[in-house]
Backbone as a ProteinNet text record, in pm:
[ID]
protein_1_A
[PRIMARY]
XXXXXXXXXXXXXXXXXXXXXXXXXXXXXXXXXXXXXXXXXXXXXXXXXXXXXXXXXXXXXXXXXXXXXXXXXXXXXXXXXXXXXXXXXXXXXXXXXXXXXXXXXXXXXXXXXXXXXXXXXXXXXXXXXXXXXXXXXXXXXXXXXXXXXXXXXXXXXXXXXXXXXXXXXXXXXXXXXXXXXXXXXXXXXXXXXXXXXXXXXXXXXXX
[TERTIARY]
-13100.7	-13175.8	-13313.6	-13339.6	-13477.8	-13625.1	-13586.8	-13729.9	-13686	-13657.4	-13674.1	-13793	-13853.4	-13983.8	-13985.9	-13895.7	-13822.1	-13725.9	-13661.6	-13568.5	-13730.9	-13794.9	-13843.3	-13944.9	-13984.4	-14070.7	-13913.6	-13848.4	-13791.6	-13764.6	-13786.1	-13767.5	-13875.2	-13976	-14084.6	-14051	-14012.9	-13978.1	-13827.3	-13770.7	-13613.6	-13695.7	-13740.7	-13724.5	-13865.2	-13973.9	-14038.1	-14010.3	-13889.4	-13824.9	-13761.5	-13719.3	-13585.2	-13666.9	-13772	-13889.7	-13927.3	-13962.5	-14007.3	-13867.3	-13777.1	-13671.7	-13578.4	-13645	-13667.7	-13611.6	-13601.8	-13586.6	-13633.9	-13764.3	-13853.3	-13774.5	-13756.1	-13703.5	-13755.2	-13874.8	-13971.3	-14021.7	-14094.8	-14111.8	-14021.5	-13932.5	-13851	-13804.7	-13877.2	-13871.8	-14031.6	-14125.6	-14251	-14337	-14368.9	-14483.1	-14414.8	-14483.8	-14486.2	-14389.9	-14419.4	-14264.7	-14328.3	-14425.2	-14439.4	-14435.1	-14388.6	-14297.6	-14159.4	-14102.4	-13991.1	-13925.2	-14039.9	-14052.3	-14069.5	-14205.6	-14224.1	-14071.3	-13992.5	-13861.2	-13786.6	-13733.2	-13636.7	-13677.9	-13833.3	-13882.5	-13820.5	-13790.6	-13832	-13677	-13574.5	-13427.9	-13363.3	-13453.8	-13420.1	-13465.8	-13585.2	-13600.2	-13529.2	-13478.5	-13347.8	-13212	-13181.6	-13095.3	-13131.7	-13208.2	-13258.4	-13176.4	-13288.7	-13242.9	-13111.3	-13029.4	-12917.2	-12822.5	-12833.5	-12770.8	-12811.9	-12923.2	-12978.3	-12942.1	-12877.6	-12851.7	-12695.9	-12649.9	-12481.4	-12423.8	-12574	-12547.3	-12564.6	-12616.5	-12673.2	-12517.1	-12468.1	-12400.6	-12234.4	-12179.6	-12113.5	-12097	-12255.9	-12252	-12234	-12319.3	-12293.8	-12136.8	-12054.6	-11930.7	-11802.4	-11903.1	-11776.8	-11834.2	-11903.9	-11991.3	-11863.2	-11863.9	-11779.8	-11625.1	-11581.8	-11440.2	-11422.3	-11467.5	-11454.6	-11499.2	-11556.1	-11551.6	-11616.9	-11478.7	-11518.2	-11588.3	-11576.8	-11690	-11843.2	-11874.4	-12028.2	-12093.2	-12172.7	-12219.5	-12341.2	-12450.2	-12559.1	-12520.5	-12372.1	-12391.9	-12328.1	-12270.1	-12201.3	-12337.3	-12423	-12532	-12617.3	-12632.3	-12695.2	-12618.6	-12459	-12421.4	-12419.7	-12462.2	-12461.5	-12577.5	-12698.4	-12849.9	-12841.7	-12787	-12767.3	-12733.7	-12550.1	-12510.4	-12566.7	-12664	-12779.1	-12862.9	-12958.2	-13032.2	-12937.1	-12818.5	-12810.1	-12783.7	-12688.3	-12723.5	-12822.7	-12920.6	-13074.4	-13106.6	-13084.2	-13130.8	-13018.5	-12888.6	-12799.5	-12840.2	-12893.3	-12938.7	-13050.3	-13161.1	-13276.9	-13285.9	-13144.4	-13098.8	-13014.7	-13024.1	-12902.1	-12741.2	-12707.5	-12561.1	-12507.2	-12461.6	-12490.1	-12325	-12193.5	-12110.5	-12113	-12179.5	-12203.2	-12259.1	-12361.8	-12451.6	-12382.4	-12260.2	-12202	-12119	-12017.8	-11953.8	-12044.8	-12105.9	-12247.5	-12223.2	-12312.4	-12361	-12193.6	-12054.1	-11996.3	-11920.6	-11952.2	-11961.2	-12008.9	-12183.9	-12273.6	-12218.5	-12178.8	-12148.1	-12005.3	-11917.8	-11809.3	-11844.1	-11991.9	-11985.5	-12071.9	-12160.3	-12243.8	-12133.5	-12029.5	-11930.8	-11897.7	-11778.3	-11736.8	-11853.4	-12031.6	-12089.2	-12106.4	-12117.1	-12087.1	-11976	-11895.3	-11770.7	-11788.2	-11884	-11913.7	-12053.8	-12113.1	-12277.7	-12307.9	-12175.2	-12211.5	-12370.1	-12479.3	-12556.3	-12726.2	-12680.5	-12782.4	-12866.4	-12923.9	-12981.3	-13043.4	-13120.1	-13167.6	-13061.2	-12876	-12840.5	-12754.6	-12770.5	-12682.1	-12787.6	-12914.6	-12987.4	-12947.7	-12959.3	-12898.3	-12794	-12684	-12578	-12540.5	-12675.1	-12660.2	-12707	-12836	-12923.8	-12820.3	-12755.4	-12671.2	-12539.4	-12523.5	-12407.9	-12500.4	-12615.2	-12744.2	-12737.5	-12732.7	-12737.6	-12582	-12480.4	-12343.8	-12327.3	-12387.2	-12423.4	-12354.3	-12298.3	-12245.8	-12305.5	-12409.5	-12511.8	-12483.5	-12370.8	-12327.5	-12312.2	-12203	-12159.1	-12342	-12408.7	-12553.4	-12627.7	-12605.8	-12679.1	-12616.3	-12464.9	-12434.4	-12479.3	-12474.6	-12513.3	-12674.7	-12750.5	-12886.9	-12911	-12852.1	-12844.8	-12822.6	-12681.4	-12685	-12788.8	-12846	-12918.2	-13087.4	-13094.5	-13209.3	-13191.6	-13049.8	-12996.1	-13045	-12956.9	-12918.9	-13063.3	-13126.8	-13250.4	-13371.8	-13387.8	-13522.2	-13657.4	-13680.1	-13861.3	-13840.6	-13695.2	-13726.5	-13754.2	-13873.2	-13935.4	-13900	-13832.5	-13760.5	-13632.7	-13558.9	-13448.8	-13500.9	-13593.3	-13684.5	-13694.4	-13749.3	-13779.2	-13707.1	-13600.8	-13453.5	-13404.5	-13396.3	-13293.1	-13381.7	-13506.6	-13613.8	-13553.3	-13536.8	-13500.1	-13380.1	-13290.1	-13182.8	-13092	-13196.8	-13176.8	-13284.6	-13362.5	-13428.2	-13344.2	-13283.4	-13192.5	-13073.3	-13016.8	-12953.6	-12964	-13156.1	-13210.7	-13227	-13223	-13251	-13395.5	-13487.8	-13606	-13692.2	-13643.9	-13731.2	-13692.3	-13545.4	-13492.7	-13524.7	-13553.4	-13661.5	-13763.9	-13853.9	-14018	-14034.2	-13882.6	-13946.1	-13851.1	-13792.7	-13789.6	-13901.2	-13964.1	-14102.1	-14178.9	-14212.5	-14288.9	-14289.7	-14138.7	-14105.9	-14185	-14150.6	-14128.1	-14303.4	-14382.4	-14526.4	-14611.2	-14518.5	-14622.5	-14550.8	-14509.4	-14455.1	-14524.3	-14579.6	-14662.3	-14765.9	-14882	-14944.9	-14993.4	-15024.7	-15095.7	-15029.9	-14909.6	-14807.8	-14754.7	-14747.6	-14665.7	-14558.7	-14473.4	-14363.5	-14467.6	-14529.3	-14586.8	-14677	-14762.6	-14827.8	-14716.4	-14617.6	-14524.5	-14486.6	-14389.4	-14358.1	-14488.3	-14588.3	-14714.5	-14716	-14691.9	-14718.6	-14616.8	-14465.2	-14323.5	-14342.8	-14398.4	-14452	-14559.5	-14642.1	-14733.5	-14674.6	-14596.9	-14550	-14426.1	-14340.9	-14252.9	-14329.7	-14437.6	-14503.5	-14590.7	-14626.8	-14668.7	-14577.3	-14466.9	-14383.8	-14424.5	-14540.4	-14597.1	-14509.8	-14501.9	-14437.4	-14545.7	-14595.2	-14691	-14610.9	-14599.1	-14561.2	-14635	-14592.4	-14598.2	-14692
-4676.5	-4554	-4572.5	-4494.2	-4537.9	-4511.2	-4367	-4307.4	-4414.4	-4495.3	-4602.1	-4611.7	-4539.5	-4588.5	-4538	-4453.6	-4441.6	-4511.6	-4599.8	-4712.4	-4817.7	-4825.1	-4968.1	-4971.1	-4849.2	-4804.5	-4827.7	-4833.3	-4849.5	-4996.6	-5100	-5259.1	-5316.6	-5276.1	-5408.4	-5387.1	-5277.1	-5221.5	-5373.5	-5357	-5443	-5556.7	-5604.3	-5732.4	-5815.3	-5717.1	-5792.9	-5886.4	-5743.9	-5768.9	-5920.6	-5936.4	-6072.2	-6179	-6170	-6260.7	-6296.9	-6243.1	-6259	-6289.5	-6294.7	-6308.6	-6184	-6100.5	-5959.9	-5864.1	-5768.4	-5571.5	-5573.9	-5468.7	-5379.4	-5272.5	-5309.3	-5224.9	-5108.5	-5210.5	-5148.6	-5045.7	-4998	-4873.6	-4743.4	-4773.9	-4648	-4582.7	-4731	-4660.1	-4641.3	-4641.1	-4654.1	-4484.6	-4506.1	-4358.2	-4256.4	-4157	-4080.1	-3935.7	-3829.2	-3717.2	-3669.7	-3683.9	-3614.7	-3648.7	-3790.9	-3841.7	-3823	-3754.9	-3761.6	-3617	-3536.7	-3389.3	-3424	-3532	-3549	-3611.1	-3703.4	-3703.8	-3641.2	-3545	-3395	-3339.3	-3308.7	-3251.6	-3342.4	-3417.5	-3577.2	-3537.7	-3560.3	-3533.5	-3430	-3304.1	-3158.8	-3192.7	-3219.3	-3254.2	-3340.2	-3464.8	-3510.2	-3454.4	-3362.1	-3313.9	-3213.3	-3123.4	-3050.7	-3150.7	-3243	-3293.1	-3347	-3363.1	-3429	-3305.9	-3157.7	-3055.3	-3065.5	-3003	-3028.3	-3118.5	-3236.6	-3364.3	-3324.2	-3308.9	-3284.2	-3193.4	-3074.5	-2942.1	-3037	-3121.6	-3202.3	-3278.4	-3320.8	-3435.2	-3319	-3238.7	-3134	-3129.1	-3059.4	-3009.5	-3107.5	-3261.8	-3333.5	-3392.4	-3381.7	-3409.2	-3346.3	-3251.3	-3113.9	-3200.7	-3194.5	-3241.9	-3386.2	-3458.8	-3570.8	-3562.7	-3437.6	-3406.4	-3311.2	-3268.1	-3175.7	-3258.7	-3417.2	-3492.8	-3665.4	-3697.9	-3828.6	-3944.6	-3904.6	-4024.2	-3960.8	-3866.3	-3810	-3934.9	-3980.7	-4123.2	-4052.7	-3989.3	-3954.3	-3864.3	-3794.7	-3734.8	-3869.4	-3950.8	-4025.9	-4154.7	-4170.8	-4206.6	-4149.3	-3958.9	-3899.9	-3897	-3904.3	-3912.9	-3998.2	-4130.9	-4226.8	-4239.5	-4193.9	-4160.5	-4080.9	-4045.7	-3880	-3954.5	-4022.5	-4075.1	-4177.8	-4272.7	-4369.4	-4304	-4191.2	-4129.4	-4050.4	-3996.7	-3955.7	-4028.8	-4168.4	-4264.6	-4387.9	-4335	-4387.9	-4284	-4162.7	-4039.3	-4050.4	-4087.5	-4100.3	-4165.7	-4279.9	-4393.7	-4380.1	-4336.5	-4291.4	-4245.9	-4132.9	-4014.1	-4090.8	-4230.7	-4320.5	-4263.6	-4267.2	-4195.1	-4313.5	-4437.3	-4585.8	-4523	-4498.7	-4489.2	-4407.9	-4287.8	-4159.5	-4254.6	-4300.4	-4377.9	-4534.3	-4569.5	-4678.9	-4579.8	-4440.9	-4383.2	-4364.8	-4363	-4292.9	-4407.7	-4552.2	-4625.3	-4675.2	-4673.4	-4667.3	-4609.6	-4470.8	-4397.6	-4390.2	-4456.2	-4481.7	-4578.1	-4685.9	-4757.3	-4736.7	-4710	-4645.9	-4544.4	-4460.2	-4400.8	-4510.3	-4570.3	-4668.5	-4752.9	-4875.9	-4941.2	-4857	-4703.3	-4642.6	-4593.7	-4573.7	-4606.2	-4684.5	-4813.3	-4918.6	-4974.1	-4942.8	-4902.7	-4880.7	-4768.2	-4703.4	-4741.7	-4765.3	-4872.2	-5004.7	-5081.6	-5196.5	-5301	-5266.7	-5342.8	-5263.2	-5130	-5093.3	-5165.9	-5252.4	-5326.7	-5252	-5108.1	-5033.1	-4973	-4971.3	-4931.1	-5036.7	-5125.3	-5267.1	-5335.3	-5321.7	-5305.5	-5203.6	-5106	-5017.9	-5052.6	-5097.3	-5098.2	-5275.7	-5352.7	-5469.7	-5411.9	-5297.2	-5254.7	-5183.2	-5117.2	-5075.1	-5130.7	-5234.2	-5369.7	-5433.5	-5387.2	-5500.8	-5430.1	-5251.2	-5199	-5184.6	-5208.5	-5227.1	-5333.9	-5417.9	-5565	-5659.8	-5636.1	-5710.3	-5820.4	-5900.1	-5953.9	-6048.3	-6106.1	-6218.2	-6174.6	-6022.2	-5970.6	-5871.5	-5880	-5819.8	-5919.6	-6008.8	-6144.5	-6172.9	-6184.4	-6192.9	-6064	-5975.3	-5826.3	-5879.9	-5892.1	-5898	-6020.9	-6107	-6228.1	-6207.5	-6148	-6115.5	-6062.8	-5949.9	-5885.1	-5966	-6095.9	-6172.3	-6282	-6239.3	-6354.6	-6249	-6147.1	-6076.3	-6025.6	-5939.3	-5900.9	-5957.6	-6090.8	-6167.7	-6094	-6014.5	-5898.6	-5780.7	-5816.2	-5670.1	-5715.1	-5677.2	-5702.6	-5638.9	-5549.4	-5459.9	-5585.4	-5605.9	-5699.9	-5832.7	-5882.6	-6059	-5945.1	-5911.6	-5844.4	-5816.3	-5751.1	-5682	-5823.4	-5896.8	-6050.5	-6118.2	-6118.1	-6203.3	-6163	-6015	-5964.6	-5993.5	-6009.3	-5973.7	-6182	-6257.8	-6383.4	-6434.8	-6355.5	-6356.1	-6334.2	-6200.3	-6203.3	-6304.4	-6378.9	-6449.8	-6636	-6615.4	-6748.1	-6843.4	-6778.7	-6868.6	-6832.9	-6913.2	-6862.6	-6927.8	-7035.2	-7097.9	-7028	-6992	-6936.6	-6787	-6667.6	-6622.8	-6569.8	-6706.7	-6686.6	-6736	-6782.8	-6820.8	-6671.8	-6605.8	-6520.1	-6400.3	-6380.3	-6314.2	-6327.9	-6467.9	-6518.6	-6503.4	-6494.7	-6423.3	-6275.7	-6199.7	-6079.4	-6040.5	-6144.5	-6112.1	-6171.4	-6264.5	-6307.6	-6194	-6123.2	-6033.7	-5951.2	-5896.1	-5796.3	-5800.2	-5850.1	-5932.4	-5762.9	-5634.8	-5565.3	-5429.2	-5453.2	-5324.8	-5330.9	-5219.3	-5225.4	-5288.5	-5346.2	-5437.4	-5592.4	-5598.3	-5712.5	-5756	-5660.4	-5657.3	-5692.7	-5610.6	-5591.5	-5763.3	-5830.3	-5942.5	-6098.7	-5987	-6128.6	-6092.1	-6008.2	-5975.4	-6063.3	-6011.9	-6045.7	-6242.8	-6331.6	-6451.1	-6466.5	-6449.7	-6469.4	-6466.2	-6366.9	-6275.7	-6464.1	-6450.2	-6565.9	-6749.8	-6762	-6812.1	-6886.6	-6777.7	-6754.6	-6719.6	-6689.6	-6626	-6510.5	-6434.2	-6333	-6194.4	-6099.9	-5995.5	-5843.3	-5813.1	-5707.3	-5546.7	-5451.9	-5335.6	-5278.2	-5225.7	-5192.4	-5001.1
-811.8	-825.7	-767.6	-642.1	-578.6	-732.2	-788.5	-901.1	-1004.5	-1003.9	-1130.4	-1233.8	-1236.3	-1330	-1491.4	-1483.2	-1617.7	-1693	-1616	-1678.2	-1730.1	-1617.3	-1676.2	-1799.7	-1793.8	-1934.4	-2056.9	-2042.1	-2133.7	-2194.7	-2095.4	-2088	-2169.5	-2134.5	-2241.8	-2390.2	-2463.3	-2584.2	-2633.8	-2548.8	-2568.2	-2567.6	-2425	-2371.2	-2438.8	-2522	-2596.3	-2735.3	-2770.4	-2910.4	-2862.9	-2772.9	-2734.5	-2756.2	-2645.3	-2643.9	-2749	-2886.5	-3029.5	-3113.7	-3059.8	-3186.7	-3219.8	-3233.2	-3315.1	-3258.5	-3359.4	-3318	-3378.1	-3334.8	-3427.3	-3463.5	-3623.1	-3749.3	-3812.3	-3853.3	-3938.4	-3931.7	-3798.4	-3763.1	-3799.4	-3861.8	-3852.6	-4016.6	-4096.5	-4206.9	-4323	-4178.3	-4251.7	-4263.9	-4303.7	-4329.7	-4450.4	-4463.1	-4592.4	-4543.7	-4624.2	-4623.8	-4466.4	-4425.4	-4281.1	-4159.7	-4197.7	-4088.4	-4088.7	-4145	-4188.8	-4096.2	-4134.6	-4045	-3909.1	-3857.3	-3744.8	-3656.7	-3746.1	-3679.6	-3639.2	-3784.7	-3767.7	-3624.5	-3561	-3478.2	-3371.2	-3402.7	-3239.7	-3198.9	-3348	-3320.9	-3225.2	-3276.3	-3226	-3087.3	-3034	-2891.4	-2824.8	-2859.7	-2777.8	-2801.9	-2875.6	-2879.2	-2817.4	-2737.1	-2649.7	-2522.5	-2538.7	-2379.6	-2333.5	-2438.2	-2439.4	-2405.2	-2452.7	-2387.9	-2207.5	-2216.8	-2053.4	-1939.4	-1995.2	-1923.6	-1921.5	-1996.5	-2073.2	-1935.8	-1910.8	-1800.3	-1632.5	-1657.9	-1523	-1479.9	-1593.4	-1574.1	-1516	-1575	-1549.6	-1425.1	-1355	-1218	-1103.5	-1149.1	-1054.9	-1020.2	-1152.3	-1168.9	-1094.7	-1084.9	-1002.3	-837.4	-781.5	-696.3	-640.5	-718	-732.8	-708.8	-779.7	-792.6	-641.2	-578.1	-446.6	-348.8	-388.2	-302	-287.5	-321.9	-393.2	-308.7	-159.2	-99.8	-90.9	-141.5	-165.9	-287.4	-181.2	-247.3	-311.5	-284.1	-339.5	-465.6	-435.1	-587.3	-687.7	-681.2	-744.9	-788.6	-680.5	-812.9	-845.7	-816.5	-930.4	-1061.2	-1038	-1175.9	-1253.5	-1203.3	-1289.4	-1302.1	-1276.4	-1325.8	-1461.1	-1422.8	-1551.6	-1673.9	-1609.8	-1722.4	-1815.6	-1736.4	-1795	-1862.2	-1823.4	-1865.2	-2055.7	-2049.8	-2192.9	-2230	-2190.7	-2285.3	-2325.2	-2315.1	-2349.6	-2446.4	-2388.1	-2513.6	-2607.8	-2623.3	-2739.3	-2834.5	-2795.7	-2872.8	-2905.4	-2873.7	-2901.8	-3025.3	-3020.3	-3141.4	-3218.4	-3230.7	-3304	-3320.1	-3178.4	-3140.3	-3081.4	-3140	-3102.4	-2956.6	-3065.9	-2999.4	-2848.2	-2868.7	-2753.6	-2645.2	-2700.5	-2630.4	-2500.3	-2583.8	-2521.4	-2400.7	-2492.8	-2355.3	-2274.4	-2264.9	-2127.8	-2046.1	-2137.3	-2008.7	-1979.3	-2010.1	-1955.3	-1821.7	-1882.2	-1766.6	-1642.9	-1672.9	-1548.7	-1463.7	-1553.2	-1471.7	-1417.3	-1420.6	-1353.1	-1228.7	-1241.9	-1135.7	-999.6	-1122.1	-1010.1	-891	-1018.3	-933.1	-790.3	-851	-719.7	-609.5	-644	-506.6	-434.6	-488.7	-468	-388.4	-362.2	-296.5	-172	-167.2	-77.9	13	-68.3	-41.8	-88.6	-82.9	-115.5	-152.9	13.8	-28.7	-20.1	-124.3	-220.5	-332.3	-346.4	-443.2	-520.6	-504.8	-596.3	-690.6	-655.3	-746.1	-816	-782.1	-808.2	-928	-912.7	-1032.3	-1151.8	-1105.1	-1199.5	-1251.8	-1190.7	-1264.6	-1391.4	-1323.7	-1414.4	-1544.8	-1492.3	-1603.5	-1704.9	-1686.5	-1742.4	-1842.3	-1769	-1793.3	-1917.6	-1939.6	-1995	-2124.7	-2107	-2213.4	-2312.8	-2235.2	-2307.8	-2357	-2335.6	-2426.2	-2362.6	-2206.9	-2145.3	-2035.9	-2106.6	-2039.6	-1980.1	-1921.3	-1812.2	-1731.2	-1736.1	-1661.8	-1549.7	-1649.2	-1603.3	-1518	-1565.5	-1493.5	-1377.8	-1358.5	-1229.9	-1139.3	-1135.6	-1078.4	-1032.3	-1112.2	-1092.6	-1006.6	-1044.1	-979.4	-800.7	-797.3	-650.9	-585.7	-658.9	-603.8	-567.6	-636.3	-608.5	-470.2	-464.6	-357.1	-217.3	-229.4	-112.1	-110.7	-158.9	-134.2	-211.1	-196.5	-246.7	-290.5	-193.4	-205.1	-286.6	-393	-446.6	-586	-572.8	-731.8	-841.8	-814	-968.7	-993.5	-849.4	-905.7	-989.7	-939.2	-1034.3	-1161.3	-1201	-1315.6	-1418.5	-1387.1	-1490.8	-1475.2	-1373.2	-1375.5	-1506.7	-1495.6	-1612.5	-1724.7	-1791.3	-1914.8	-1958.2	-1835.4	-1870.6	-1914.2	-1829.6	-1827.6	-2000.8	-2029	-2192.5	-2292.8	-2256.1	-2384.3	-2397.8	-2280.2	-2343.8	-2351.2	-2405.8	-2393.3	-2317	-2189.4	-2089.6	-2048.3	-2160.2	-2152.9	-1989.8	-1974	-1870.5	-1688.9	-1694	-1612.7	-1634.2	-1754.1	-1707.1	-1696.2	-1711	-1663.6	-1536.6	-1508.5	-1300.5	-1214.5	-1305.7	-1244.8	-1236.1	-1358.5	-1385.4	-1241.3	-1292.2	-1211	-996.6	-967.9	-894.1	-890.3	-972.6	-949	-903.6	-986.6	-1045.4	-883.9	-780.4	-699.1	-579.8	-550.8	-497.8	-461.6	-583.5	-614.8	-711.8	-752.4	-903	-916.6	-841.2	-891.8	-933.4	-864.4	-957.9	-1026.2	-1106.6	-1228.1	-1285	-1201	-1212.8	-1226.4	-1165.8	-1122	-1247	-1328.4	-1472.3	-1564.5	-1546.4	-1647.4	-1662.3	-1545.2	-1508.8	-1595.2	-1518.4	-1585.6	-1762.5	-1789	-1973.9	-2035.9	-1956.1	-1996.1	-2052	-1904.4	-1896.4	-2017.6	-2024.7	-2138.5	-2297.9	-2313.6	-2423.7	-2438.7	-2321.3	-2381.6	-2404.7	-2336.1	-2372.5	-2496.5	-2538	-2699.9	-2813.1	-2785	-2887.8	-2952.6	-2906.1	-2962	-2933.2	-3033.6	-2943.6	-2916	-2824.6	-2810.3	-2774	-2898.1	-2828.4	-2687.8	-2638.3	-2558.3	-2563.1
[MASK]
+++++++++++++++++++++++++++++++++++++++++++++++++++++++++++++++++++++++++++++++++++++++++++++++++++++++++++++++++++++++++++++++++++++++++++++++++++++++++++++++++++++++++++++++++++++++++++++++++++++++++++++++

């Protein structure tokens, strides 16, 4: 997915928790009766967007079915499909949430097919592989993608998180570290240097 900058706002949240041990829990059962409202409110808005996306995902689908080598609609649909399931789960829809990134990735693979050596969506689809909890299978994906295209700093990055969660802490802070001399002043590149520090210290800093 070239607009990526919405997946990765979603990464320091996970990949800090890994770094520390942890899921931040706590947050969700703290404050008094008006947080409780402020949720109900939060619910109704992803369940807003989760219709809206539901209408996205539909149209691009027909898009797909009238013509199955249309590669650009086939990874808008697996944008889509990533995108509600991030908002499923958001809305603690653990199951909804798994058909999605299944889905995504089913539409990602068949572009893939078709665009083999896309690395912007071959990221995506580890990222995705990352969120079904299938994190070897994520690591090889990301992995290629550090082989075949070395300068793409989103790929060092998701490879770092995705090589954290399953404790390969030293393998990755040299991927960080990758990602961070690439670029030290963009956002990937901050993100990458925090990610390093954060596993460093064992500290975990929301984001």
């Amino acid at each position: 997915m070239k607009d990526y900058w919405k997946w990765l706002l979603m990464i320091p949240v996970i990949a800090g928790a890994v770094i520390a041990g942890y899921l931040i829990t706590g947050w969700l059962s703290q404050g008094d009766s008006s947080s409780t409202d402020d949720t109900g409110g939060q619910n109704q808005a992803i369940q807003l967007e989760i219709t809206d996306k539901q209408q996205v995902i539909d149209q691009t689908q027909a898009l797909v079915d009238s013509d199955a080598g249309d590669a650009l609609a086939l990874e808008n649909l697996g944008n889509a499909y990533l995108e509600l399931g991030m908002l499923q789960s958001e809305g603690g829809d653990v199951n909804g949430s798994f058909r999605s990134y299944k889905a995504a990735a089913d539409a990602y693979q068949r572009y893939l097919q078709l665009k083999p050596d896309d690395a912007d969506v071959r990221i995506d689809l580890g990222y995705t592989y990352y969120n079904l909890l299938m994190f070897e299978v994520a690591e090889r994906e990301l992995k290629a993608v550090t082989i075949a295209s070395p300068s793409n700093q989103r790929g060092w990055h998701v490879y770092g998180v995705v090589l954290s969660r399953l404790e390969k802490t030293d393998e990755a802070v040299a991927a960080w570290q990758h990602s961070y001399d690439l670029d030290p002043n963009s956002t990937i590149g901050q993100e990458s240097k925090q990610f390093m520090e954060q596993a460093g210290s064992g500290v975990l800093q929301a984001p």
